[in-house]
C-alpha positions as CSV (number, residue, x, y, z in Angstrom):
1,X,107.8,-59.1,-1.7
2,X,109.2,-56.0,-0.5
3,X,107.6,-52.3,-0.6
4,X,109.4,-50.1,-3.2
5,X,109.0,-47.0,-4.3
6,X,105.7,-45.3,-6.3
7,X,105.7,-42.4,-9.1
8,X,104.2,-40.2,-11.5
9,X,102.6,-42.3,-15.1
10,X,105.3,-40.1,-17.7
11,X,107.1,-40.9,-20.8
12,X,110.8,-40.3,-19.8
13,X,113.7,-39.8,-23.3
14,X,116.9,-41.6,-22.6
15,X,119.6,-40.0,-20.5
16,X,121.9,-43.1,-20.1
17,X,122.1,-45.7,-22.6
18,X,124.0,-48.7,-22.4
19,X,127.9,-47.8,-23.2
20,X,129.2,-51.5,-23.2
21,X,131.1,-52.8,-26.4
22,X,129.3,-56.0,-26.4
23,X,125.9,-53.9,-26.3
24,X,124.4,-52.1,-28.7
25,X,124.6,-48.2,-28.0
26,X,121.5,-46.3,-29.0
27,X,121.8,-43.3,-31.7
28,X,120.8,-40.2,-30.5
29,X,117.0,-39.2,-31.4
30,X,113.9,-40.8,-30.5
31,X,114.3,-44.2,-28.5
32,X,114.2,-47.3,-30.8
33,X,111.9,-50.5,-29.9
34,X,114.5,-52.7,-27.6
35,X,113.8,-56.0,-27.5
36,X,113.7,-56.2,-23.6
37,X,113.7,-53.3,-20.6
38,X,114.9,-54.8,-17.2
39,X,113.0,-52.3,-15.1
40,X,113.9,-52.4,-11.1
41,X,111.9,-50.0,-8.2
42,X,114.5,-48.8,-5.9
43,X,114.1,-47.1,-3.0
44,X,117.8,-46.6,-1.3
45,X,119.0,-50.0,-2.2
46,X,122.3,-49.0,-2.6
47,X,124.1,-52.0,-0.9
48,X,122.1,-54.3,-3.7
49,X,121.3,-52.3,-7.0
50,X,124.6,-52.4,-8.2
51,X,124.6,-56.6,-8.1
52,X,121.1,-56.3,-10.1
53,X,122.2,-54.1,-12.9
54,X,125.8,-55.9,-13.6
55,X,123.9,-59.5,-13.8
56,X,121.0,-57.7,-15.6
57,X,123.8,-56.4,-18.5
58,X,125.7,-59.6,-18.6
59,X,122.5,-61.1,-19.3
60,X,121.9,-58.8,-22.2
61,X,125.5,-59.7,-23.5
62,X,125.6,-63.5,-23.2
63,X,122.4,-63.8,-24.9
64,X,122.6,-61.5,-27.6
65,X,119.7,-59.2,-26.3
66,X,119.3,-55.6,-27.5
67,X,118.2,-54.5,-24.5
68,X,118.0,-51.6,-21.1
69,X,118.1,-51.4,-17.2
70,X,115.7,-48.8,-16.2
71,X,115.8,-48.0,-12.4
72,X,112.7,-46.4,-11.1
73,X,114.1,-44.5,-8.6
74,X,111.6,-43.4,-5.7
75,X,113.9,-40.2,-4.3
76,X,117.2,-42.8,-2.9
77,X,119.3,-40.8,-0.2
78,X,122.0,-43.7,-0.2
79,X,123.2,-43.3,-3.2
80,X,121.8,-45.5,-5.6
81,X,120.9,-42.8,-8.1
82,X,124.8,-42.3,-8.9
83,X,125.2,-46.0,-8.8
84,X,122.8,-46.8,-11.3
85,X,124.2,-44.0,-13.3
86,X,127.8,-45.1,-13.0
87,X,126.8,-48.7,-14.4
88,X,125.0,-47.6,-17.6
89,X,121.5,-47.7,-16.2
90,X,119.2,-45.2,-17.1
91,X,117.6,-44.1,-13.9
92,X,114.0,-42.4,-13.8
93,X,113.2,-40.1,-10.7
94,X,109.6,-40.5,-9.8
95,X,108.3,-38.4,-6.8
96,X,105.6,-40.4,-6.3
97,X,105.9,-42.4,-3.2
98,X,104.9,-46.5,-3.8
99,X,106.3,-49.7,-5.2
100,X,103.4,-49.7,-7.5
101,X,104.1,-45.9,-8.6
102,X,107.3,-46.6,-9.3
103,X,106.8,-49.8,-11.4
104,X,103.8,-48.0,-13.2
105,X,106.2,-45.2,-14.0
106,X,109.5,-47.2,-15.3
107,X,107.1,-49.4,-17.0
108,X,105.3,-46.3,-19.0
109,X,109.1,-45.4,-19.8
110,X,110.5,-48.3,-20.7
111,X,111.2,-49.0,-24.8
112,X,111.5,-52.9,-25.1
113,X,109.2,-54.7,-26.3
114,X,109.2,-57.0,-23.3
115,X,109.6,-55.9,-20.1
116,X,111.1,-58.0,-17.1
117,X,110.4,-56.2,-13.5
118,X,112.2,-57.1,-10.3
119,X,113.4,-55.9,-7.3
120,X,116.9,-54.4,-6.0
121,X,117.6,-56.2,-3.1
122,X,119.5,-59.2,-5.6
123,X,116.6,-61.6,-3.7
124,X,116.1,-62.2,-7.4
125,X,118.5,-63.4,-10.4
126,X,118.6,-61.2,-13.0
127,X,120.8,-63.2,-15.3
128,X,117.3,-65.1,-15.7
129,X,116.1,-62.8,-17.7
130,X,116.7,-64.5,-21.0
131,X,114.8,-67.3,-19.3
132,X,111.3,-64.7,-19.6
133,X,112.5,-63.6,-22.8
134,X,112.1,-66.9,-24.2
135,X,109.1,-67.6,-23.2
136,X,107.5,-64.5,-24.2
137,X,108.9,-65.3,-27.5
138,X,106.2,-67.9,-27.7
139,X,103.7,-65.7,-27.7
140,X,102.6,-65.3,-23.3
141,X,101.7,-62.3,-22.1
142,X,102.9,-62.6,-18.8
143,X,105.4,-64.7,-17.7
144,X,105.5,-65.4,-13.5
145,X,108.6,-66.7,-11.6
146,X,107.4,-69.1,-9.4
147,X,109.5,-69.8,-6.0
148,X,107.9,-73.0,-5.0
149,X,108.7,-74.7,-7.9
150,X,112.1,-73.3,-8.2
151,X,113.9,-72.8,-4.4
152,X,113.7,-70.7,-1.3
153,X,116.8,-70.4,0.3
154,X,117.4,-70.7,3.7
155,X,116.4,-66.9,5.3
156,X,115.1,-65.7,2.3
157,X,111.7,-65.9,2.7
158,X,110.0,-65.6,6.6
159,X,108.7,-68.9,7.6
160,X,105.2,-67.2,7.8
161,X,105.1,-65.5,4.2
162,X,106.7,-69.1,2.9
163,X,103.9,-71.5,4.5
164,X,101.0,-69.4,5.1
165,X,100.9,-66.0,3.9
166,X,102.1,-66.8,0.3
167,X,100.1,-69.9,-0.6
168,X,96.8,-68.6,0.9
169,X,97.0,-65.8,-0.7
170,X,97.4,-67.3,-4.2
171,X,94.7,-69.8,-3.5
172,X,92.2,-66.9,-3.0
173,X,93.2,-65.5,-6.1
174,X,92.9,-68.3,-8.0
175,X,89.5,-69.1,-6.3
176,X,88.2,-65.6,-7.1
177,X,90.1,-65.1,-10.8
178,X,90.9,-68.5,-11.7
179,X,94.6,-67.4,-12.6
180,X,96.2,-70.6,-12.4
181,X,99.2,-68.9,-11.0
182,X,101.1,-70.5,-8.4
183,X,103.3,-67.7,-6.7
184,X,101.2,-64.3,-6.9
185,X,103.6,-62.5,-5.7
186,X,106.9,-63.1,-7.2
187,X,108.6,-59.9,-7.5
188,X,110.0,-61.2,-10.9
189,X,107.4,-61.6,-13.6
190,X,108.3,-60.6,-17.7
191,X,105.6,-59.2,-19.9
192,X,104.6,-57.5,-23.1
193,X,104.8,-54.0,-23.8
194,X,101.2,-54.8,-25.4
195,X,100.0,-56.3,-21.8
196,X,101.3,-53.5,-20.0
197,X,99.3,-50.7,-22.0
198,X,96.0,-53.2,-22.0
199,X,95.8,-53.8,-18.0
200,X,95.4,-50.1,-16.6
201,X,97.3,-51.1,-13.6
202,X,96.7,-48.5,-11.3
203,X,97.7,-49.2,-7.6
204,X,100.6,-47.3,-6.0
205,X,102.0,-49.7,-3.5
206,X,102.2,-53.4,-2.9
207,X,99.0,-54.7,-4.7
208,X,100.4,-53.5,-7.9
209,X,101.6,-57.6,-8.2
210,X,97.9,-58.5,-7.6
211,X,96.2,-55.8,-10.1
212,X,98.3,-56.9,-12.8
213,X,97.3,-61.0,-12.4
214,X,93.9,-60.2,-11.8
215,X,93.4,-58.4,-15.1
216,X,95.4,-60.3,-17.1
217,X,93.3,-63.2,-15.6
218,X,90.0,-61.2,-16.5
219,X,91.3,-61.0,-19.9
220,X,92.3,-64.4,-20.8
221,X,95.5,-63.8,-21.1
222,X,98.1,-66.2,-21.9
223,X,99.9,-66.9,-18.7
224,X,103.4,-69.0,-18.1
225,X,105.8,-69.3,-14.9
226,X,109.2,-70.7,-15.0
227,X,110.8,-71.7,-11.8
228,X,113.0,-69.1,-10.1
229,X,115.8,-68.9,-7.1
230,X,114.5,-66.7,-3.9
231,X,117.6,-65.4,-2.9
232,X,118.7,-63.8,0.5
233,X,118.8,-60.2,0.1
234,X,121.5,-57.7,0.5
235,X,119.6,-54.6,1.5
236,X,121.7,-55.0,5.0
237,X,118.2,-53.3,6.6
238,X,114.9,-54.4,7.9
239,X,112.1,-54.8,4.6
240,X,109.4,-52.8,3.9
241,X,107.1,-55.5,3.6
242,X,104.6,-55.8,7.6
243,X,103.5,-59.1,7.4
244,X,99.5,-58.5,8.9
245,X,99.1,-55.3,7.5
246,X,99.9,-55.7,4.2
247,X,98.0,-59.4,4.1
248,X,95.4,-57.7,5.0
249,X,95.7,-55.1,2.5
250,X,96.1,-57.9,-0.1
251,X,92.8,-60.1,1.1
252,X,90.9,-56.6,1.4
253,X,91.8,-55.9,-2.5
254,X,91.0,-59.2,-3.4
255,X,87.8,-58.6,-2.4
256,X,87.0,-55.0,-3.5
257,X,88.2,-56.6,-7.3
258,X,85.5,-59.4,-6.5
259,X,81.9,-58.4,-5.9
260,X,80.5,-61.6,-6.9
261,X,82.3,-63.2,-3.9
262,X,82.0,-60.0,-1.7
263,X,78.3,-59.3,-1.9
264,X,76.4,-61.3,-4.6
265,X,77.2,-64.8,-3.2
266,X,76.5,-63.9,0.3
267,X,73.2,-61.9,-0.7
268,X,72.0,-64.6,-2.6
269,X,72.4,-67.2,0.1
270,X,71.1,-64.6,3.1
271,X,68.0,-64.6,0.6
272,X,67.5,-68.1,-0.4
273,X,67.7,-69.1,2.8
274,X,65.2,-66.6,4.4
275,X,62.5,-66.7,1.7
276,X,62.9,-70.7,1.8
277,X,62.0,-70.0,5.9
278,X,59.2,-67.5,5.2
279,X,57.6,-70.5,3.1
280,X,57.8,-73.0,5.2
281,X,56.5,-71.5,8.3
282,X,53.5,-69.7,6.5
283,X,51.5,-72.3,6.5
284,X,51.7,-73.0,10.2
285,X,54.4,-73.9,13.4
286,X,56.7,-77.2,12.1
287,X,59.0,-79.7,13.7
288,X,62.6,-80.7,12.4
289,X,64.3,-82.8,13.8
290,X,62.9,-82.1,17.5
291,X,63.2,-78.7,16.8
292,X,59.9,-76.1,17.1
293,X,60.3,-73.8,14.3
294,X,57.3,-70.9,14.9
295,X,56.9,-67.3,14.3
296,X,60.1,-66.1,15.4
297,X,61.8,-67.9,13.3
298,X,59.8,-66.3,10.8
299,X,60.7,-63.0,11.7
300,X,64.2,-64.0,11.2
301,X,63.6,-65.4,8.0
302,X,62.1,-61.9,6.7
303,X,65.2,-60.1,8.4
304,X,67.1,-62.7,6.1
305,X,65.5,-62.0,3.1
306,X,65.8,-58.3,3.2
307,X,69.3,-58.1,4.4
308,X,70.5,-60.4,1.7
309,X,68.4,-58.4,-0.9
310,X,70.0,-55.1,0.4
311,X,73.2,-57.1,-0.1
312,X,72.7,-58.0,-3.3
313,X,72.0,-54.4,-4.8
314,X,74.9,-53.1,-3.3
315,X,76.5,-56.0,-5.4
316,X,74.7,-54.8,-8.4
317,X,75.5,-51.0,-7.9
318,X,79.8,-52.4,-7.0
319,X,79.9,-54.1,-10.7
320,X,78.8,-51.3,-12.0
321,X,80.9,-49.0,-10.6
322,X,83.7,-51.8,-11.6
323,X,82.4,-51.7,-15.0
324,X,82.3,-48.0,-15.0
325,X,86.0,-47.3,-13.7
326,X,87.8,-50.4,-15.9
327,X,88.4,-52.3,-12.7
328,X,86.3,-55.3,-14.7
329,X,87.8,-56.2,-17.6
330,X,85.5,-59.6,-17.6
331,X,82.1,-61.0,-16.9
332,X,80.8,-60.5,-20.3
333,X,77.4,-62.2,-19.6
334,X,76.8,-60.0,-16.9
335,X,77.5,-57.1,-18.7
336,X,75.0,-58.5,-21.0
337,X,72.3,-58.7,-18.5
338,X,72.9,-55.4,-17.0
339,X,72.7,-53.7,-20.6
340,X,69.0,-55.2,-20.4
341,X,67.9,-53.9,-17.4
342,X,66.4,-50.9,-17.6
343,X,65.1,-47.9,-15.0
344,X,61.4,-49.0,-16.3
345,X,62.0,-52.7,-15.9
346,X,63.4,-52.0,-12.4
347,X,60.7,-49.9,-11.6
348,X,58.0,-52.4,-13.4
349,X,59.7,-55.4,-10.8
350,X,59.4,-53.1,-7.6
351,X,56.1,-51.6,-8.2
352,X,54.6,-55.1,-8.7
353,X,56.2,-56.5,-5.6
354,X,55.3,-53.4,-3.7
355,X,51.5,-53.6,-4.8
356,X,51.3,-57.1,-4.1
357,X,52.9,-56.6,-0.3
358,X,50.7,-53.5,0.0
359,X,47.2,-55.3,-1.2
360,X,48.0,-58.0,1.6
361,X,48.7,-55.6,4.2
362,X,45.6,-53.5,3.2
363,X,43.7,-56.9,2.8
364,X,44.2,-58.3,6.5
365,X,44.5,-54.7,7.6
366,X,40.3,-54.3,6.6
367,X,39.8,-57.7,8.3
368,X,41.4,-56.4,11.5
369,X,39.4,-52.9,11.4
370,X,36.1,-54.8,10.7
371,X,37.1,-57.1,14.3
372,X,37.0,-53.6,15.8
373,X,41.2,-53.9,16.0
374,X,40.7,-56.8,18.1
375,X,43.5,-59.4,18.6
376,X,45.5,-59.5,15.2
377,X,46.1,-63.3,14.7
378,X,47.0,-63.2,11.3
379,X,50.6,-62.6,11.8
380,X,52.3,-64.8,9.7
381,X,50.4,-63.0,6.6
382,X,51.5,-59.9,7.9
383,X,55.3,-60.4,7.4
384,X,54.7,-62.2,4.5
385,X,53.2,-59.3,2.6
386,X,55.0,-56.4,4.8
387,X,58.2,-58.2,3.2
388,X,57.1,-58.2,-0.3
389,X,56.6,-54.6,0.5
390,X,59.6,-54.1,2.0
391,X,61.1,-55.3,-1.0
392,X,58.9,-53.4,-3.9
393,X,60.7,-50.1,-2.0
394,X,64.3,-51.7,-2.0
395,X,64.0,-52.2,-5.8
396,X,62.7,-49.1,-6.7
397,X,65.3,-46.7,-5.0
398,X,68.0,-49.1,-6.0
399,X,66.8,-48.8,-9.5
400,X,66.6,-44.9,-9.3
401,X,70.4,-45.5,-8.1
402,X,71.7,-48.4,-10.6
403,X,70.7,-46.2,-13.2
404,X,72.6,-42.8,-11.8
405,X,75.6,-44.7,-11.4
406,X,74.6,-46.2,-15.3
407,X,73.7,-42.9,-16.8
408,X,75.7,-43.5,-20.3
409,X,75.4,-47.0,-19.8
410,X,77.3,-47.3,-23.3
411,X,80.4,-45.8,-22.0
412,X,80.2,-48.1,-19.1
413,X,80.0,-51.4,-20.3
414,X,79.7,-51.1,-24.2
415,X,83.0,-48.9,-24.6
416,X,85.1,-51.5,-23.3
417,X,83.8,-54.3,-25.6
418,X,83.9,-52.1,-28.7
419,X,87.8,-51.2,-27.8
């Protein structure tokens, strides 16, 4: 999918309405509902916008759809502005710099009450458009094309994106979201006006395609695809698109929408597994399978345990900040659980873990002293209740924190649900 251009989130009035007899010219006053806005991101496409529009308005005629092309132009030098023009297009300028921007801006503009996006490079068909319409007429909120079960053409797609880079990406996604969509990012996607005011889409560049599936994902949205045709395209220059970088941007914004894959998973395990160490080995040295597992690999489990429970309340304190911002628009139960958790609860759980850990210390500590701080050969018990400790301090300050970041804990998670 190529980078387009970004811009500014603004209501734009029409300048350039569709003049065709065999479409419906709008009156002059405020915009009417359409029944569908075409909106395309352009960034000095000039050699391919023109193909986009003409297939986007014959659309419009052969199906009998009241309807717009809305360019979203991100400052073209080539031309396209006047092309768009010229074609009965109404085009937007948006200074902000970012295919995301751009689509955020043409879609805040546009008046129909479904809106099919795609890009200027004529990669995609626009006379499919009806195609979307339809099936938003059933009542989906998003409609995705869907190149693998329609056709890549030869050259159209990098042999990389079309094996790889494409498919792995939309299994994540549907690992971490459970979207069900097969082509996350098909530049050609319809949805309603509705969807598009409920998501809060707010990424500027290329991840814009995976903000607005994750949230519709997050919530339940009713999803389609219809096959589509990946077509070669005519920009006649190299793509925006870098292949590395911007995977890399898409895996790294996959994970920042995921904590429960990013930390709480990980911090769980880290802790299960060290506290299920710590208890075996307290007790004494043990054997598995040949193996002589002893103090050190005590020690390790306690570095285990702590790490994973440091891990998990930066978790915590990440769905809370997701909560806080909109970036979560699911995990109800969780939201749930965090309502019941209080600074005094938090503080309750840490200061009884601390006093516990800080008894045993002081407990084998007193032996030690009366043995005149002889040899210390309770060392096992010693980072067994130094971790418990260790712990009772982790959960206090991260409760102090969880509840700075939760200081109108309505707003944060009840506000949304009450919407």
């Amino acid at each position: 999918m190529k980078l387009g251009a970004g811009g500014d989130m603004m209501i734009g009035t029409m300048s350039n309405v569709l003049t065709s007899s065999h479409v419906n010219v709008l009156p002059a006053g405020p915009a009417p509902l359409l029944e569908v806005s075409v909106v395309i991101p352009c960034l000095n496409e000039a050699n391919s916008l023109a193909f986009c529009i003409e297939k986007a308005r014959a659309a419009f005629r052969n199906a009998g759809l009241r309807g717009e092309v809305l360019v979203a132009d991100n400052g073209s030098k080539d031309g396209s502005q006047e092309i768009a023009e010229t074609l009965g297009a109404r085009v937007l300028r948006v200074p902000e710099r970012g295919y995301g921007a751009a689509l955020r801006a043409g879609i805040a503009a546009a008046n129909g009450e479904f809106i099919v996006m795609g890009d200027a490079d004529d990669s995609y068909d626009f006379s499919e458009v009806p195609k979307f319409v339809a099936k938003l007429r059933e009542g989906y909120d998003l409609v995705m094309g869907n190149r693998f079960l329609g056709e890549i053409k030869p050259g159209a797609m990098p042999p990389l994106h079309q094996y790889f880079g494409n498919p792995g990406l939309t299994t994540l996604l549907n690992i971490f979201f459970r979207s069900g969509v097969g082509d996350v990012y098909c530049g050609m996607r319809g949805f309603t006006r509705a969807l598009a005011q409920g998501l809060d889409v707010r990424c500027t560049g290329m991840e814009f395609a995976l903000e607005m599936v994750i949230k519709a994902a997050q919530m339940k949205s009713r999803i389609a695809e219809i096959p589509v045709i990946l077509w070669p395209d005519k920009r006649g220059r190299a793509p925006h698109l870098r292949s590395f970088r911007d995977g890399w941007r898409s895996l790294r914004f996959m994970l920042l929408y995921a904590p429960n894959w990013l930390f709480l998973l990980p911090g769980a395990s880290l802790m299960i597994v060290g506290l299920t160490i710590v208890a075996c080995l307290l007790p004494g040295p043990r054997q598995v399978r040949g193996l002589n597992l002893d103090l050190h690999t005590m020690i390790f489990g306690v570095f285990f345990t702590l790490l994973g429970a440091q891990i998990l309340s930066i978790g915590a304190f990440a769905k809370v900040f997701s909560y806080a911002e909109r970036f979560d628009h699911g995990g109800v139960s969780l939201k749930r659980a965090l309502r019941s958790v209080t600074l005094e609860s938090g503080l309750a759980v840490g200061a009884v873990m601390f006093l516990c850990g800080f008894c045993g210390c002081a407990w084998i500590t007193w032996r030690w002293a009366s043995s005149h701080f002889g040899p210390l050969h309770e060392v096992r018990q010693i980072l067994f209740w130094a971790m418990w400790l260790f712990l009772g301090v982790q959960v206090i300050f991260g409760s102090f924190f969880l509840s700075m970041l939760g200081i109108s804990r309505g707003t944060f998670i009840g506000d949304y649900d009450r919407r």
